[in-house]
C-alpha positions in Angstrom: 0.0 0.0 0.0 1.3 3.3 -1.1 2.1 5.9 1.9 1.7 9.2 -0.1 -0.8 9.9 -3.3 1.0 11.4 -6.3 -0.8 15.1 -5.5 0.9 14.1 -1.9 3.9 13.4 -3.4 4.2 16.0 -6.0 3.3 19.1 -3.1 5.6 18.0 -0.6 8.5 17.8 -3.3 7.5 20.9 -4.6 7.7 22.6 -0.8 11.3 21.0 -0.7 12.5 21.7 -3.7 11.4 25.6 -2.9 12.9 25.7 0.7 16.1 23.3 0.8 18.4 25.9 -0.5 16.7 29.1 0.6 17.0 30.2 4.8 13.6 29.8 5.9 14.2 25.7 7.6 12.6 23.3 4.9 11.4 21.1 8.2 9.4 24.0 8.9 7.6 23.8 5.3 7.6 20.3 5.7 5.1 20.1 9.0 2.9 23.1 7.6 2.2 20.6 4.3 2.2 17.3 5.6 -0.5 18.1 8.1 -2.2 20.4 5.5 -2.7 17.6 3.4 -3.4 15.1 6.3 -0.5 12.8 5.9 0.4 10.1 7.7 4.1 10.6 9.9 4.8 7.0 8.8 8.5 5.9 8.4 8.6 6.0 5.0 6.9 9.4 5.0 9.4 10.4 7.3 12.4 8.7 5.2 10.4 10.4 1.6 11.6 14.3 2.9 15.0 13.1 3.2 15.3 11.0 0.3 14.0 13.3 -2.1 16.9 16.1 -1.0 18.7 13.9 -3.8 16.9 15.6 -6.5 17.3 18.5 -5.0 21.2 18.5 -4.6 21.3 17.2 -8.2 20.4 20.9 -9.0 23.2 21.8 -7.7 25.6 19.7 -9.6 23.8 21.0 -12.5 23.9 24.6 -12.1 27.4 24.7 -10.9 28.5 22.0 -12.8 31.5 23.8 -14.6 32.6 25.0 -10.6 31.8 21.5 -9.5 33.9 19.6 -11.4 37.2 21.9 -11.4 41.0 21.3 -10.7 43.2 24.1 -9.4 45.2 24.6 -12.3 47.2 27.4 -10.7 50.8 26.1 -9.5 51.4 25.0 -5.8 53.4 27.2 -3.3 57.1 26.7 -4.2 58.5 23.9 -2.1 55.1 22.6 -1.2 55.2 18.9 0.1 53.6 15.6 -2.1 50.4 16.7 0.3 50.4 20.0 -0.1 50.2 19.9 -3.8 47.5 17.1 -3.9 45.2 19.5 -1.6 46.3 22.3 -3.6 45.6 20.7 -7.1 41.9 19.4 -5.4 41.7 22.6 -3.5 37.5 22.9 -3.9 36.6 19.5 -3.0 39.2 19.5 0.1 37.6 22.2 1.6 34.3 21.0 0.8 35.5 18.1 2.9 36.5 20.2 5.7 33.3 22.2 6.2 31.9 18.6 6.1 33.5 17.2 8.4 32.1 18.7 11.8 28.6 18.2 11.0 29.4 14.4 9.7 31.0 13.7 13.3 28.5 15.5 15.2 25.5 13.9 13.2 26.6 10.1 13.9 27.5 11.2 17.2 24.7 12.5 18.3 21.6 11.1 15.8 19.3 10.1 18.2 19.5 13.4 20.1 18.8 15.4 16.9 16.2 12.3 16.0 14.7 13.3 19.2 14.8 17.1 18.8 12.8 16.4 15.7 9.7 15.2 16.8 9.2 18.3 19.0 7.2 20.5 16.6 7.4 23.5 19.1 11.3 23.8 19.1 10.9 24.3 15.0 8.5 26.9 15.7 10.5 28.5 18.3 13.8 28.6 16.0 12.0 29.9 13.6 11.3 32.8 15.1 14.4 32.9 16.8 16.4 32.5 13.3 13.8 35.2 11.5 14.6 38.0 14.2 18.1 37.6 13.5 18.1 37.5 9.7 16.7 41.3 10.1 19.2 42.1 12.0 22.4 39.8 9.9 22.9 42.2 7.1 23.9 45.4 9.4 25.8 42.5 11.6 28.1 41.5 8.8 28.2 44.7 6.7 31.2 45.8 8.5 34.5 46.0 6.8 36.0 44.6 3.5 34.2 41.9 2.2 35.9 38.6 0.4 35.2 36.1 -2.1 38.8 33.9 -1.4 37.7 30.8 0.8 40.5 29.5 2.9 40.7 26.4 4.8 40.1 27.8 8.4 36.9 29.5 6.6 35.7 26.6 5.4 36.1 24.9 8.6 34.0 27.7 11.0 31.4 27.8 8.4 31.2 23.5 8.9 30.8 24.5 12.3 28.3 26.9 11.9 26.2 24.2 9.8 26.0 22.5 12.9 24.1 24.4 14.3 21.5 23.8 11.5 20.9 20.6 13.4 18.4 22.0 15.5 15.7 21.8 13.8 14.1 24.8 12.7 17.1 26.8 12.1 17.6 26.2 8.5 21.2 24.5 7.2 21.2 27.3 4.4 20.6 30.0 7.3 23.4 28.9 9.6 26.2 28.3 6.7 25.2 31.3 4.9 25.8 33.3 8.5 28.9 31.1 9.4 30.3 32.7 5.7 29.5 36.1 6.0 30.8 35.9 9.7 34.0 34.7 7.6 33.7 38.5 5.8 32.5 36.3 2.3 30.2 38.6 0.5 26.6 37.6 0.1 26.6 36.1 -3.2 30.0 33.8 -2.0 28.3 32.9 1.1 25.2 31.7 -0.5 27.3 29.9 -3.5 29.2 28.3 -0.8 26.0 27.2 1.7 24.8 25.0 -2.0 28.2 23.5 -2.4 28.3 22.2 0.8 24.7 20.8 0.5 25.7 18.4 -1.3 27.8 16.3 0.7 26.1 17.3 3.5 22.6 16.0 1.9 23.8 13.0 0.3 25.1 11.7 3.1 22.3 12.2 4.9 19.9 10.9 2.2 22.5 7.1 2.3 22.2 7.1 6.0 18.3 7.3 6.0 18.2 5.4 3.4 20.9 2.5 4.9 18.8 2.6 7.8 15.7 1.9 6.2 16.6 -0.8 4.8 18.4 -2.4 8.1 14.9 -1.6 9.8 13.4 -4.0 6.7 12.4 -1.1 5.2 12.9 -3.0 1.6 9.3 -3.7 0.7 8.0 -0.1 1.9 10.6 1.4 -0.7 9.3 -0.5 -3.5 5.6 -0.1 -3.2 6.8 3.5 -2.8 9.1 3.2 -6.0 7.1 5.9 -8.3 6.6 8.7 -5.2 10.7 8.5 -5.0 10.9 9.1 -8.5 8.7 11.7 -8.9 9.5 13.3 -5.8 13.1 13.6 -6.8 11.9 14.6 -10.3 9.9 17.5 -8.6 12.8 18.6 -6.2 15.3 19.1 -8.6 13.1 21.0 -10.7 12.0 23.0 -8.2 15.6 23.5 -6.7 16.9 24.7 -9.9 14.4 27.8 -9.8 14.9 28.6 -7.1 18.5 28.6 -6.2 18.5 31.2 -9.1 15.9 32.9 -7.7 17.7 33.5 -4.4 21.1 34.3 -5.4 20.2 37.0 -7.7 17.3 38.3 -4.7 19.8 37.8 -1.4 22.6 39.9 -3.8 20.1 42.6 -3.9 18.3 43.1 -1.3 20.0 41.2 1.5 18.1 38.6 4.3 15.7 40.9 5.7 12.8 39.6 3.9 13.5 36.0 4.7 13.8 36.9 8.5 9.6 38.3 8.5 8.8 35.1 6.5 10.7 32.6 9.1 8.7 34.8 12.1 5.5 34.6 9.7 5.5 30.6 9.7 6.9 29.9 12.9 4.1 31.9 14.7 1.7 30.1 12.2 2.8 26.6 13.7 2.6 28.2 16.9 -1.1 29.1 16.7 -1.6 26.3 15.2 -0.4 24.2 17.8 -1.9 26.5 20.7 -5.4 25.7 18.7 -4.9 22.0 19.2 -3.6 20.7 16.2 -0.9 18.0 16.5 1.3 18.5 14.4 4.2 16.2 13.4 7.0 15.6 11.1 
């Protein structure tokens, strides 16, 4: 029996697609629909949000593709070691790897913690509204000094850290590494680029993991009655994705955060009231 209806299917993809890659917390999005459209928190519903972030760090790939599949062609440091060199020549995807790296450790340390932190609808709410207040407030924050596009290692790194934060839910993975680089003196447009490149690691890991899990928890049969929602929903995402991570990059380098800091209050207070009216909501 199939968990989700195609309209199901197609909506929720459609809300992930729209709000992976842009700082307003796509688990946010995620509650508002499911319980709009009445669906079931079943495993595989639950496994469906993350598996369908595939599609949406496809777009990615895509869009940046010529930046995504790059060697540093530039020579390496004179007297550089056999290291040094290899690092230098992979420069992008090492420091992708070290921006990765706090959140991977933190994540398999501490799953069931952030497992747990999941299921509490009102901490999404709460964060945000938390996370909107400050996005009015980011621009003026940051907007002191020289800004840079250059991404060094130790940058990298703090904005990893920074994405850890994102695993609280509610906060937004985009919000926090986006903040982490501008905190690194990046300029809005580098930030942002930055926050999608690191998605993908981020997200595809996390999309295995469920996924590996799942099928240790004999998930098998659910995932192929379920076959055609996957597809379509990763169909959807990346669709959707690819719209809109043009749509933000050419918005936030205009007109700054501001705006996404009233929507974040706008549907946190909505789960709020929601929740104070006696809906139970769940993700």
């Amino acid at each position: 029996m199939e968990d989700l209806t195609m309209f199901e299917t197609i909506v929720i993809a459609i809300v992930e697609g729209l709000t992976e890659f842009l700082p307003v917390s796509s688990t946010g999005h995620m509650i508002i629909a499911q319980n709009v459209l009445g669906v079931e928190s079943t495993e595989f519903v639950k496994a469906f949000t993350f598996i369908i972030q595939f599609g949406a760090i496809l777009s990615v790939v895509i869009l940046y593709w010529k930046r995504f599949f790059r060697l540093n062609r530039t020579p390496a440091p004179e007297g550089a070691s056999f290291v040094r060199r290899l690092l230098h020549k992979y420069d992008f995807y090492w420091k992708l790897l070290v921006a990765f790296i706090p959140a991977a450790v933190l994540g398999l340390l501490c799953s069931d913690a952030i497992d747990a932190m999941l299921e509490s609808v009102t901490v999404v709410a709460v964060m945000l509204i938390v996370g909107g207040v400050f996005m009015l407030f980011c621009d003026r924050i940051f907007n002191k000094g020289s800004e840079q596009t250059e991404l060094t290692e130790k940058r990298a790194f703090l904005i990893g850290l920074f994405q850890c934060i994102s695993m609280i839910p509610g906060v937004s993975r985009s919000m926090a590494t986006i903040v982490g680089g501008m905190a690194q003196r990046l300029t809005r447009k580098a930030a942002a680029e930055f926050s999608f490149f690191l998605a993908v690691p981020t997200m595809f890991a996390a999309t295995v993991y469920k996924l590996a899990k799942l099928f240790m928890e004999g998930g098998t049969e659910i995932l192929r009655e379920n076959l055609a929602a996957l597809i379509v929903g990763n169909v959807v995402a990346f669709i959707v994705a690819l719209l809109a991570i043009k749509f933000f990059i050419a918005f936030v380098t205009k007109y700054g955060f501001k705006a996404f800091g009233w929507y974040r209050i706008i549907v946190g207070a909505v789960i709020l009231i929601l929740l104070l009216s006696g809906h139970e909501l769940t993700l």
